[in-house]
VOMITOR-555406 format. One record per residue: x, y, z of N, C-alpha, C, O, CB in turn. Coordinates in steps of 0.1 Angstrom, whole numbers. Glycine has a CB too. Layout:
+-------+-------+-------+-------+-------+-------+-------+-------+-------+-------+-------+-------+-------+-------+-------+
:    nu :    nv :    nw :   cau :   cav :   caw :    cu :    cv :    cw :    ou :    ov :    ow :   cbu :   cbv :   cbw :
+-------+-------+-------+-------+-------+-------+-------+-------+-------+-------+-------+-------+-------+-------+-------+
:     X :     Y :     Z :     X :     Y :     Z :     X :     Y :     Z :     X :     Y :     Z :     X :     Y :     Z :
...
+-------+-------+-------+-------+-------+-------+-------+-------+-------+-------+-------+-------+-------+-------+-------+
! end
This chain:
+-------+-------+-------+-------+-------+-------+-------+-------+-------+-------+-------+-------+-------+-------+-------+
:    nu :    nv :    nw :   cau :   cav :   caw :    cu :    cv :    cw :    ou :    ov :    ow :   cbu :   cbv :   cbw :
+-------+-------+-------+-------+-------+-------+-------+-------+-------+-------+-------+-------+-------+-------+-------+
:     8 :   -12 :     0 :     0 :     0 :     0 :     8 :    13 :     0 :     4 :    22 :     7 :    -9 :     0 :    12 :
:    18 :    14 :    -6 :    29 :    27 :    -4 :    23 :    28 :   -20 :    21 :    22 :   -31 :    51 :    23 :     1 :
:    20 :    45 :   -12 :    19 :    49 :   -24 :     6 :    54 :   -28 :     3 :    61 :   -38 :    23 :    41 :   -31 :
:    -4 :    47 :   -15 :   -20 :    58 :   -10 :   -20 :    70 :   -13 :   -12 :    77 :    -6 :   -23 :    60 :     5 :
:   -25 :    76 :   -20 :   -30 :    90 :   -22 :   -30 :    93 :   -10 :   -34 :    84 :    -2 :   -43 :    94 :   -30 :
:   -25 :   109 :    -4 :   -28 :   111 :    11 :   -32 :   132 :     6 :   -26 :   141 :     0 :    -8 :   105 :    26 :
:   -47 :   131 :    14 :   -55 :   144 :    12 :   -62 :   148 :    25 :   -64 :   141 :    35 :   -66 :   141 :     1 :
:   -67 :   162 :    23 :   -71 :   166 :    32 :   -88 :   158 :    40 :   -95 :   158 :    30 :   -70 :   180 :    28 :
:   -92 :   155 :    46 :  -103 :   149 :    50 :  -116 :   154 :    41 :  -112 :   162 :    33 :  -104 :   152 :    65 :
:  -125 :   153 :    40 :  -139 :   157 :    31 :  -151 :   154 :    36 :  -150 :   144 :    43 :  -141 :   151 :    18 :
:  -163 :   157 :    36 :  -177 :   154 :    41 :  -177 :   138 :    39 :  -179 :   130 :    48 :  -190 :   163 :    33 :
:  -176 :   134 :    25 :  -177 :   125 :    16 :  -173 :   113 :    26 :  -179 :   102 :    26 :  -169 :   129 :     3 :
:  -159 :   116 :    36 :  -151 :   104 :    37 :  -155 :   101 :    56 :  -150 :    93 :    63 :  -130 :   108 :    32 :
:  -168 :   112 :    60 :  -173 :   107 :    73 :  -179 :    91 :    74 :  -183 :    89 :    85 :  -183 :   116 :    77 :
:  -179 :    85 :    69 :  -185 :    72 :    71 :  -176 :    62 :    73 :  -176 :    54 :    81 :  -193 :    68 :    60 :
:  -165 :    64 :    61 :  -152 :    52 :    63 :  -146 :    61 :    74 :  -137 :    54 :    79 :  -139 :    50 :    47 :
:  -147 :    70 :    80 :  -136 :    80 :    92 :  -148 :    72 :   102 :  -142 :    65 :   110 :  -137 :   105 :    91 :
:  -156 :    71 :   103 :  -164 :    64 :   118 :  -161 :    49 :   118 :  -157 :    42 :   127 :  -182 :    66 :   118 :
:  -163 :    47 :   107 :  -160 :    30 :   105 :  -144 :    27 :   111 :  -142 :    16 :   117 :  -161 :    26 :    85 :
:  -136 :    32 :   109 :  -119 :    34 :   106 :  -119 :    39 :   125 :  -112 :    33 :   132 :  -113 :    51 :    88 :
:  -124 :    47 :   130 :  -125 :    45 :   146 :  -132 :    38 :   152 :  -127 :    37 :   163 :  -128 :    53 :   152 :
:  -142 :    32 :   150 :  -145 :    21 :   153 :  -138 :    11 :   154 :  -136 :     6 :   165 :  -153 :    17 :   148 :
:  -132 :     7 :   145 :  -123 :    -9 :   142 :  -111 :    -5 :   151 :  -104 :   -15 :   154 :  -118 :   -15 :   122 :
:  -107 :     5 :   154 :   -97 :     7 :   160 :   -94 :    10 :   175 :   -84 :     9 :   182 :   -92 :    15 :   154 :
:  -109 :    14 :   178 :  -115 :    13 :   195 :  -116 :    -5 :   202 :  -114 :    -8 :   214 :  -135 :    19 :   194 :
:  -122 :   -15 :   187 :  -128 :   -23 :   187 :  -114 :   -33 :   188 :  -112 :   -42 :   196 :  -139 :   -22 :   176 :
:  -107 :   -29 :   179 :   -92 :   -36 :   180 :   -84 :   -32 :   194 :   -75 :   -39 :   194 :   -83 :   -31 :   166 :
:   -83 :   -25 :   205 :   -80 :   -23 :   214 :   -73 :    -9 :   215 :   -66 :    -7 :   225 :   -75 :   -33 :   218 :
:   -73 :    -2 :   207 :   -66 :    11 :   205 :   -68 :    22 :   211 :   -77 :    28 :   206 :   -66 :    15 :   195 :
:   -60 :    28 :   223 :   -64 :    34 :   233 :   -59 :    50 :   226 :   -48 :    55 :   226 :   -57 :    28 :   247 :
:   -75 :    56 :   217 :   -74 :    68 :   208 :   -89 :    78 :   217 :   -98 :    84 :   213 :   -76 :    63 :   186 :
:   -85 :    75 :   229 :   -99 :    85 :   240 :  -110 :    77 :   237 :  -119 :    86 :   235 :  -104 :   105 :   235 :
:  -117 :    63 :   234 :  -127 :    56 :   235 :  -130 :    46 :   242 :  -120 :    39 :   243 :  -129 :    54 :   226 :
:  -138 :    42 :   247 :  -139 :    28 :   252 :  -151 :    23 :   247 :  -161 :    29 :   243 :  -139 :    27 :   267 :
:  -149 :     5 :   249 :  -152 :    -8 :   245 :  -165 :    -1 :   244 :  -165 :    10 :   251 :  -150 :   -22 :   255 :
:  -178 :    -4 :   236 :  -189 :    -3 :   231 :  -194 :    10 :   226 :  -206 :    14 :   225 :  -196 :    -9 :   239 :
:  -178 :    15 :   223 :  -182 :    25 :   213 :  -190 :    26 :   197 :  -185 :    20 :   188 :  -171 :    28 :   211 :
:  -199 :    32 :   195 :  -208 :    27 :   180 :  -208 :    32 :   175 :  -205 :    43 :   179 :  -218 :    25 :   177 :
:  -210 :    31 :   162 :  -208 :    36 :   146 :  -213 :    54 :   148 :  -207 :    63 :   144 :  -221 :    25 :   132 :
:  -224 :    55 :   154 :  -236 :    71 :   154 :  -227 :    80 :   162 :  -229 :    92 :   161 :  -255 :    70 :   163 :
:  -217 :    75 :   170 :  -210 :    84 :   181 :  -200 :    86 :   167 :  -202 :    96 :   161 :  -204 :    76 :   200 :
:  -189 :    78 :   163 :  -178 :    79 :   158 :  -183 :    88 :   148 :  -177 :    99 :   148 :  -171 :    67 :   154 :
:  -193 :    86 :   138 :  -200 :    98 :   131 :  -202 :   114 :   140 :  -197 :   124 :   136 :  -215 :    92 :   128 :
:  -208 :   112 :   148 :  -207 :   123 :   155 :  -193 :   130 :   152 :  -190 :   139 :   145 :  -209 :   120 :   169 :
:  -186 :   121 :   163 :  -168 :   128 :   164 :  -160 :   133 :   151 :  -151 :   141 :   149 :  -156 :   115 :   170 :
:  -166 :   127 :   143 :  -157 :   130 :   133 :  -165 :   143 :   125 :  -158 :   150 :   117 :  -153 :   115 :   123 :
:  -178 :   145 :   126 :  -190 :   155 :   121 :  -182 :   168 :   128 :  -178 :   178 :   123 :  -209 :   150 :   128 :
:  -181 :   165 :   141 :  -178 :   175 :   149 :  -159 :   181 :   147 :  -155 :   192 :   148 :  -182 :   168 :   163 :
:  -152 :   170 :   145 :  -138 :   171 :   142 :  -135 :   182 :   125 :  -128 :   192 :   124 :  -133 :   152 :   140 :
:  -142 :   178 :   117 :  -145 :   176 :   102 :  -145 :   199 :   104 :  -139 :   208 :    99 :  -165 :   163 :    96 :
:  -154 :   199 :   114 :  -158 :   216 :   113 :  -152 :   228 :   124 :  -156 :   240 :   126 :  -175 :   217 :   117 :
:  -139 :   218 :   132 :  -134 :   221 :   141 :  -123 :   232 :   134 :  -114 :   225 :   127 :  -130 :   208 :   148 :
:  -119 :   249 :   133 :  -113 :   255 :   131 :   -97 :   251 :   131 :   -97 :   239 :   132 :  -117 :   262 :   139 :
:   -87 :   255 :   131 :   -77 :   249 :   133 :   -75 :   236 :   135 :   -67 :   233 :   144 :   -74 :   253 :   140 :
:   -79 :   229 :   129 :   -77 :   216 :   126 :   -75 :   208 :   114 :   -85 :   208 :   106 :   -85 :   211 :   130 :
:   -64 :   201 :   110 :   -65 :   192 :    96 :   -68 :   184 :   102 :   -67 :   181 :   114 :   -54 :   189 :    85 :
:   -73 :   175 :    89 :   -73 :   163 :    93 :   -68 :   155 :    77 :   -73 :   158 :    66 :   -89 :   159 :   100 :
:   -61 :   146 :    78 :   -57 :   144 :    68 :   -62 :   128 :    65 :   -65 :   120 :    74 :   -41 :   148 :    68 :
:   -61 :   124 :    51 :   -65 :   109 :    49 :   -58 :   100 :    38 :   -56 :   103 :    26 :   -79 :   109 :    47 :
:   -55 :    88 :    44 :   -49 :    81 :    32 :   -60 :    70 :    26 :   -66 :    62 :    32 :   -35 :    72 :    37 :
:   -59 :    72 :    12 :   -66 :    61 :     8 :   -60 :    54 :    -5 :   -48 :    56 :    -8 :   -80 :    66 :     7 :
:   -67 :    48 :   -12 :   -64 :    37 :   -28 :   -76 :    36 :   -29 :   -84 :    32 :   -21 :   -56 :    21 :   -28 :
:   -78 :    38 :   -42 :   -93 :    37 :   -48 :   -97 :    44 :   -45 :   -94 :    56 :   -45 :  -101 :    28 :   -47 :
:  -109 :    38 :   -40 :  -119 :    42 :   -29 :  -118 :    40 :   -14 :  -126 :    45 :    -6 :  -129 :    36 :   -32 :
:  -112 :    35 :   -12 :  -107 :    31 :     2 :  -101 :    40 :     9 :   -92 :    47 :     5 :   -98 :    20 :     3 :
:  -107 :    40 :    22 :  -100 :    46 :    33 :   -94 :    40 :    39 :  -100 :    31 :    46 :  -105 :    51 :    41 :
:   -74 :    41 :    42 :   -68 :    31 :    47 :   -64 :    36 :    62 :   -60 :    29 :    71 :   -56 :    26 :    38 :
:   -65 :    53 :    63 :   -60 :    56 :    75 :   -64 :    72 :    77 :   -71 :    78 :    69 :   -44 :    51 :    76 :
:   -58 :    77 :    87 :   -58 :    91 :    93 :   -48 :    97 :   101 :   -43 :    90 :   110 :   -67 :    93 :    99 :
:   -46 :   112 :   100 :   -38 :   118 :   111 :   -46 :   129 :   113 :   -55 :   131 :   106 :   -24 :   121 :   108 :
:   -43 :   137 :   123 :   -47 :   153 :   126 :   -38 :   161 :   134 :   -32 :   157 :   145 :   -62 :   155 :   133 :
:   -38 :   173 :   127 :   -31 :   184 :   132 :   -33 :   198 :   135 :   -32 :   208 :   128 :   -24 :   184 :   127 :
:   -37 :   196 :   148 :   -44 :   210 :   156 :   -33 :   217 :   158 :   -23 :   215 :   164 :   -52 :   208 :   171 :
:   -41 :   230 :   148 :   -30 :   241 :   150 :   -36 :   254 :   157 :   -31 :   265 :   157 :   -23 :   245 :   134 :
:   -51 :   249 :   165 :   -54 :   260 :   171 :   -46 :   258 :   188 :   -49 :   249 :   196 :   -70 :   261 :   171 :
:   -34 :   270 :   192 :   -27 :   272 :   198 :   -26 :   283 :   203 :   -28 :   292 :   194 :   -19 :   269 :   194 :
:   -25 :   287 :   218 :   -23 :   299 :   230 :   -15 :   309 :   218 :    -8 :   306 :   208 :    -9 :   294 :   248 :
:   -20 :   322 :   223 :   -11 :   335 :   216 :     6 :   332 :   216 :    13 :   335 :   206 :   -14 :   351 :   228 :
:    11 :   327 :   226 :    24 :   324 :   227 :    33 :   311 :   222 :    45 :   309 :   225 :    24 :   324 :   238 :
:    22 :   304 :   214 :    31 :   295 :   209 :    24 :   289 :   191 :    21 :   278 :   188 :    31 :   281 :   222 :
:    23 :   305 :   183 :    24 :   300 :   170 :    30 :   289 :   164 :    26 :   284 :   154 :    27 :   307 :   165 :
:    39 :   286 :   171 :    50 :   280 :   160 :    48 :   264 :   164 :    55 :   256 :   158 :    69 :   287 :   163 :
:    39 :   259 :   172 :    36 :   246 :   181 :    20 :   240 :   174 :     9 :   246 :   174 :    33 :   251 :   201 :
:    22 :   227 :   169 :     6 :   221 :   170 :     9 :   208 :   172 :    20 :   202 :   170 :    -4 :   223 :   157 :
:    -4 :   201 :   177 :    -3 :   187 :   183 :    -8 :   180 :   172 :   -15 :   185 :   163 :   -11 :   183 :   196 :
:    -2 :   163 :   171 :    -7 :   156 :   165 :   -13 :   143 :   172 :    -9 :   135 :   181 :     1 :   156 :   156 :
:   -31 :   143 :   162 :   -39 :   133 :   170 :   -44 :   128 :   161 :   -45 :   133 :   150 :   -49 :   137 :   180 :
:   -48 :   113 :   168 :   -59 :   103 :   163 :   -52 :    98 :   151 :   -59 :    99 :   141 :   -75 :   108 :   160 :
:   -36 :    92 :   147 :   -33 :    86 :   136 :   -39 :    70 :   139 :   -39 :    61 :   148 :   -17 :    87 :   132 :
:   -46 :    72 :   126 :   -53 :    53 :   130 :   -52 :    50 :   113 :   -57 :    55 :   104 :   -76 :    51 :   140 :
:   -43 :    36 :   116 :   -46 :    31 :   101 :   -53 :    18 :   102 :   -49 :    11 :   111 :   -32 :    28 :    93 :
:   -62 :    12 :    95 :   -69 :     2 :    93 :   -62 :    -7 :    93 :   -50 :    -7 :    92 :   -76 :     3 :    82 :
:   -68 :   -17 :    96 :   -63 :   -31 :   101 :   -52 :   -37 :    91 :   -40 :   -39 :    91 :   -78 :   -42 :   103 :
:   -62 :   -39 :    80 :   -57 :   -47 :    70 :   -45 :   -38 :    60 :   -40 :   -44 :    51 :   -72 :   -51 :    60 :
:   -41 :   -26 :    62 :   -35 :   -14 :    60 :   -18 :   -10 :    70 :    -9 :    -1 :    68 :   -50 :    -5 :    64 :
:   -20 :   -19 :    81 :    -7 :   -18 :    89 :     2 :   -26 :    84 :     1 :   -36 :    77 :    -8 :   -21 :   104 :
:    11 :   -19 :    91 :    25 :   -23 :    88 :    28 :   -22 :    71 :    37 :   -29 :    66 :    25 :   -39 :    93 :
:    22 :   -13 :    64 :    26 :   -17 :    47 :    30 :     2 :    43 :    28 :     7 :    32 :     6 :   -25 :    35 :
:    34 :     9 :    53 :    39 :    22 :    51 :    32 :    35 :    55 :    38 :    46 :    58 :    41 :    24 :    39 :
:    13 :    33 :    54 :     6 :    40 :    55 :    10 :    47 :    66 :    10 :    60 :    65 :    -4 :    35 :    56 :
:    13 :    40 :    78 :     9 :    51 :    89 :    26 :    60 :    86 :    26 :    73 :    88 :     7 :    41 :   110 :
:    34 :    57 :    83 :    46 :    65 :    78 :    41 :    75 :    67 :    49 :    84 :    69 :    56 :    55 :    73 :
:    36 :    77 :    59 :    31 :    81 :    43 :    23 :    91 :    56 :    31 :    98 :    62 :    20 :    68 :    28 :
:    10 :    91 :    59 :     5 :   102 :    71 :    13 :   109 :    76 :    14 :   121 :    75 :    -2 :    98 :    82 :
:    23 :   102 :    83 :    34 :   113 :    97 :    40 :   124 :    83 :    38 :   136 :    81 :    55 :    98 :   108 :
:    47 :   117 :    76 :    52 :   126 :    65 :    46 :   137 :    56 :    51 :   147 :    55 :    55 :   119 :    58 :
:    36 :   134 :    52 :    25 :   144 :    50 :    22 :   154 :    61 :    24 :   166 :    59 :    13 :   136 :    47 :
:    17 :   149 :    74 :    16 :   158 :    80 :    26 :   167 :    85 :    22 :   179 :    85 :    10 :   154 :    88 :
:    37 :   164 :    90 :    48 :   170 :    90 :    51 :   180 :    76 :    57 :   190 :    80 :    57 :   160 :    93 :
:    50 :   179 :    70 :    48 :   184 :    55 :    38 :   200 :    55 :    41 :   212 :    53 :    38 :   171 :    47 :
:    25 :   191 :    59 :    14 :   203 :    62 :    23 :   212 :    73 :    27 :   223 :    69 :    -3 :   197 :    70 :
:    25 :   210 :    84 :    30 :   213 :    96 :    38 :   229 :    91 :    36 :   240 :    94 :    39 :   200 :   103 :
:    49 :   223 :    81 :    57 :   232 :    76 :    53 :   239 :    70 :    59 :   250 :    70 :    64 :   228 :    71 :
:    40 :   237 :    62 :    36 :   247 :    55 :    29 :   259 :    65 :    28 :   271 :    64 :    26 :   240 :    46 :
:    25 :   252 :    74 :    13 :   261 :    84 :    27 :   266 :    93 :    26 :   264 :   105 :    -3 :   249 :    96 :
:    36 :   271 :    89 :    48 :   276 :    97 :    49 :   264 :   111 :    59 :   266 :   117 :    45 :   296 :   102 :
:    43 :   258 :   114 :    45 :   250 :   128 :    55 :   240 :   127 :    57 :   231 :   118 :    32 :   243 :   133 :
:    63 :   243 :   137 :    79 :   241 :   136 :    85 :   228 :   149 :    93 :   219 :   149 :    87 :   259 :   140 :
:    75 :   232 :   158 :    72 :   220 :   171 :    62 :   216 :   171 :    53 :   224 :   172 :    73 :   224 :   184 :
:    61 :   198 :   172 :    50 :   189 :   173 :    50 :   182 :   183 :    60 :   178 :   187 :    49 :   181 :   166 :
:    38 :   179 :   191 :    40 :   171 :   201 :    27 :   158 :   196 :    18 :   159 :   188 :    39 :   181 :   217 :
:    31 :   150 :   204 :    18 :   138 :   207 :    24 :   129 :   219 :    34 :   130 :   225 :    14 :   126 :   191 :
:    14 :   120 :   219 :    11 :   109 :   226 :     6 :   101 :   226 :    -6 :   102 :   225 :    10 :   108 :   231 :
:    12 :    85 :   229 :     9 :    76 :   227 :    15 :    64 :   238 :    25 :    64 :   245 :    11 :    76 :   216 :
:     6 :    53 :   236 :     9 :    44 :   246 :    25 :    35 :   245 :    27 :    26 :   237 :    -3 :    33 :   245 :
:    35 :    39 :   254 :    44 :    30 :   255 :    42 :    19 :   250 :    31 :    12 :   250 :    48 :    28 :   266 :
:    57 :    16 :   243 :    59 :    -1 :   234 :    48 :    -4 :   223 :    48 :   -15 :   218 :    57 :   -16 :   246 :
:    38 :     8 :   219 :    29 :     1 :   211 :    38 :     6 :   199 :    48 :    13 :   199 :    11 :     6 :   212 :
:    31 :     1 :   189 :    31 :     2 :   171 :    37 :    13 :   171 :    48 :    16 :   169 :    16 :     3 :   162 :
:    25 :    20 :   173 :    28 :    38 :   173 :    38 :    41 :   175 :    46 :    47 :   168 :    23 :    47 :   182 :
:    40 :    36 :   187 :    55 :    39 :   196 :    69 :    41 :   185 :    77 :    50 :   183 :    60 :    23 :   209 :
:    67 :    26 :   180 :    78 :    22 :   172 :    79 :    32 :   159 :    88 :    36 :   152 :    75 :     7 :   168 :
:    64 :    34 :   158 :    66 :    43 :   142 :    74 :    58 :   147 :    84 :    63 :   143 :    46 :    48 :   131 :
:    66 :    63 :   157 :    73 :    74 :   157 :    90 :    75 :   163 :    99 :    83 :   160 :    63 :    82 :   166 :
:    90 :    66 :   171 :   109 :    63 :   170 :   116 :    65 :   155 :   125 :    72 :   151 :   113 :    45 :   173 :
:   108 :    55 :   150 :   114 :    52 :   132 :   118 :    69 :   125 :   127 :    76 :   121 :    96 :    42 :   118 :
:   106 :    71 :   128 :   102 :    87 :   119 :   113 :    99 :   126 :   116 :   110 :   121 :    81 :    93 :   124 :
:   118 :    92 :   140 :   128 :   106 :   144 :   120 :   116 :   153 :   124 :   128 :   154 :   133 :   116 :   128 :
:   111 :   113 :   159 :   108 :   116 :   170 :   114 :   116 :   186 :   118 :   105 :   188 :   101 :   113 :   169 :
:   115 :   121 :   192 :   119 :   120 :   200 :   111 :   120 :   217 :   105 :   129 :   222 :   126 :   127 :   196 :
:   114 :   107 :   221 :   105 :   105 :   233 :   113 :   119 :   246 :   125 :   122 :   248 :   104 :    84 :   239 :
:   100 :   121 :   251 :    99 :   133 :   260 :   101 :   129 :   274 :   108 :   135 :   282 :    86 :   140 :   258 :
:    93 :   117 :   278 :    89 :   112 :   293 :    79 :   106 :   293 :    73 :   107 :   282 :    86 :   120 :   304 :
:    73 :    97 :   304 :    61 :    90 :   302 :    51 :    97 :   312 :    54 :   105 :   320 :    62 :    73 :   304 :
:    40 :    93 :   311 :    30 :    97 :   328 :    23 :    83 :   328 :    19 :    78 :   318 :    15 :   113 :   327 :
:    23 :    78 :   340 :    19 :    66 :   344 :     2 :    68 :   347 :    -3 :    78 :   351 :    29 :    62 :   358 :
:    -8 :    55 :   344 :   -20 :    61 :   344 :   -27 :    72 :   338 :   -38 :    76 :   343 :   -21 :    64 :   353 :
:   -22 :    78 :   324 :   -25 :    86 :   320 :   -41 :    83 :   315 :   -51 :    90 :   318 :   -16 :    89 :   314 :
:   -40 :    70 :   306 :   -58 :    73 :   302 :   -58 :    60 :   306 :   -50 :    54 :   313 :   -66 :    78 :   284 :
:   -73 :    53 :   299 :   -74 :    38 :   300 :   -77 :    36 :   286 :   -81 :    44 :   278 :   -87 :    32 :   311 :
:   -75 :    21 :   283 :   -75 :    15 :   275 :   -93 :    12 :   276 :  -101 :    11 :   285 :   -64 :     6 :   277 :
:   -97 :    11 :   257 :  -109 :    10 :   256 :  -116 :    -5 :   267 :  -128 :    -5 :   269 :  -110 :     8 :   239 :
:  -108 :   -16 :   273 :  -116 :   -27 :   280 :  -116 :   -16 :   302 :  -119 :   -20 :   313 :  -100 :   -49 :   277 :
:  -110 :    -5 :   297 :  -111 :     3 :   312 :   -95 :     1 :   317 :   -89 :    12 :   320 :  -125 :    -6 :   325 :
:   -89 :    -8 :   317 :   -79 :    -6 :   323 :   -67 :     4 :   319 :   -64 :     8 :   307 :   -76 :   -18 :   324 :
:   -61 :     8 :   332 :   -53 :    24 :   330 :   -40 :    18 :   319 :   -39 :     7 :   315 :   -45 :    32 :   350 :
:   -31 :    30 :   316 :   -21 :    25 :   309 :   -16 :    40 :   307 :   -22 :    51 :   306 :   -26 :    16 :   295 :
:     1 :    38 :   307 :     5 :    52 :   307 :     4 :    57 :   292 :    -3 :    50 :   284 :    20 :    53 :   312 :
:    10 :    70 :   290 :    15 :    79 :   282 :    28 :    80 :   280 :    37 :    84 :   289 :    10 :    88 :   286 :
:    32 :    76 :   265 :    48 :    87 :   259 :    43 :    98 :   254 :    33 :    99 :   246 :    58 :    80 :   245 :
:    54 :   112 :   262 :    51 :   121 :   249 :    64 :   122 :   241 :    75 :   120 :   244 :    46 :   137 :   254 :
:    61 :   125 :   232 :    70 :   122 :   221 :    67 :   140 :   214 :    56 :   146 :   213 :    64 :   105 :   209 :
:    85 :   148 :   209 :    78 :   160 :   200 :    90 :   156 :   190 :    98 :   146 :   190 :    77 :   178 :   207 :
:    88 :   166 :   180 :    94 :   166 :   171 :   100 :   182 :   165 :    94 :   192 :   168 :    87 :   158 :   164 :
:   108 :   182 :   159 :   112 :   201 :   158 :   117 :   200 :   142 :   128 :   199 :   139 :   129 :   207 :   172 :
:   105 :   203 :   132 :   109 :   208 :   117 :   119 :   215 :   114 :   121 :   218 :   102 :   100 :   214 :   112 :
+-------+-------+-------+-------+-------+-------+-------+-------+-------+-------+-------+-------+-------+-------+-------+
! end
């Protein structure tokens, strides 16, 4: 899959964007949801994400297919133009491990530059996937916080933050 068209998000692509958080709540992916999260909410979030000011949201797909997502909130305090976070990269199941979630970081980092934002931060759960991609990609882990959220079955689980400097 290297080699997904990767674009800004669209009305058009809310259905595969709810579906695509779902499977990834549903797969155990601790992205702020828990276990019996449903299709009408993830619609919601993403209805609501989609109209959110300062926000991309970016998407990879083939064909017709939606294989994944990133976002990058660049609404930021008077004092730190030059800073935005990055959230909710989720690549589809059948779609990991084949470059996608790399092809997003890059892109967005890309956008980033364009939108003058020069410092990135995120977070994500120690030792996961993620973890590993953003190592790969040249990020740099920050510290952890222990207990930070819970995992969609409830149980707690820390936080890496990880930034990066364009």
């Amino acid at each position: 899959m290297p080699g997904a068209a990767i674009r800004r998000a669209k009305p058009a692509d809310l259905p595969a964007l709810a579906d695509l958080l779902v499977e990834a709540v549903v797969g155990g992916a601790s992205i702020g949801f828990l276990a019996g999260f449903a299709t009408a909410e993830a619609l919601a979030f993403w209805t609501a994400r989609l109209a959110t000011p300062g926000l991309v949201i970016l998407v990879a797909h083939d064909a017709d297919t939606l294989r994944g997502t990133v976002s990058l909130a660049t609404d930021q305090p008077p004092n730190q133009p030059h800073r935005a976070d990055v959230q909710k990269l989720i690549v589809a199941g059948a779609a990991q491990r084949r470059g996608v979630g790399r092809q997003l970081m890059a892109a967005l980092e890309a956008e980033a530059r364009r939108l003058g934002r020069m410092t990135l931060v995120l977070d994500t759960v120690p030792d996961s996937a993620a973890a590993m991609l953003y190592d790969s990609c040249g990020w740099t882990r920050i510290g952890s916080i222990a207990d930070f959220a819970l995992m969609p079955d409830g149980r707690k689980t820390a936080t890496v933050i990880f930034a990066k400097w364009l």
